[in-house]
N, C-alpha and C positions, 0 to 999 in steps of 0.2 A: 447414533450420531454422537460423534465428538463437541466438548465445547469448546470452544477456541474465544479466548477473549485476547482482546488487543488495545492499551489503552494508552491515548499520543496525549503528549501535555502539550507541544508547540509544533507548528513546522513554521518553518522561516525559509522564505523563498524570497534570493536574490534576483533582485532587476526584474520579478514581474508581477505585475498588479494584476489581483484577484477583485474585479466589479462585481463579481455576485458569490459573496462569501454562504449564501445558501445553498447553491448552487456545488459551489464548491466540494462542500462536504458531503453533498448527497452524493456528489459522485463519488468522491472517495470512499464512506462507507459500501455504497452500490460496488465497486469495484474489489475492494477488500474483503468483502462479504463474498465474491464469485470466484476469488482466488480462493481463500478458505473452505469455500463448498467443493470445489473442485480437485483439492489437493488431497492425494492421498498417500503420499510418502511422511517422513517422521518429521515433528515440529518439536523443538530441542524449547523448552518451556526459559524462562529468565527476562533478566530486564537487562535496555541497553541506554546509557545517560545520552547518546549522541548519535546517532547514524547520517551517514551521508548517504545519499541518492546520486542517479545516476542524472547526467541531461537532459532537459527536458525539450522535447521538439514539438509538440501538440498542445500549444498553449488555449487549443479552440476544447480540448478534453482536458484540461489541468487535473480537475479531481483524481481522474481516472490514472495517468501517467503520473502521478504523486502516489497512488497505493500501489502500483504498479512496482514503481521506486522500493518503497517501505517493503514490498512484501519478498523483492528480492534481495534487500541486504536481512530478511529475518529468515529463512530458509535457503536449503544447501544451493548452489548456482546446478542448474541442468534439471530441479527435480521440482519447480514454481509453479507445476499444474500436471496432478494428475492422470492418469487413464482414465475416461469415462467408463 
């Protein structure tokens, strides 16, 4: 197994409120963690000062559609999850 570390200082999310900021980041890590297990194409190592994301439509999954976000501006587009 590969280690993959991934380390966020902020996210800032306009126009919508986060009530369970615990909650939040379980999900995100939980989600982040299933994109990383799951991917088996090449992860290009560096840092990025700024990423933007994409829309977000499932504010009832916030965490989850925020590493969703993260995980597809940090790997190539078409290649964000693996072959089992």
């Amino acid at each position: 197994m590969r280690d993959i570390s991934i380390a966020i200082d902020e996210i800032v999310l306009n126009g919508v409120s986060v009530p369970d900021e615990g909650g939040f980041r379980a999900s995100l890590i939980a989600e982040l963690t299933t994109l990383a297990l799951g991917h088996t194409g090449a992860i290009s190592g560096g840092a990025a000062p700024e990423l933007h994301g994409t829309a977000l439509s499932d504010v009832d999954n916030l965490g989850a559609q925020v590493a969703q976000s993260v995980w597809s501006s940090m790997v190539a587009q078409g290649d964000q999850r693996g072959t089992p």
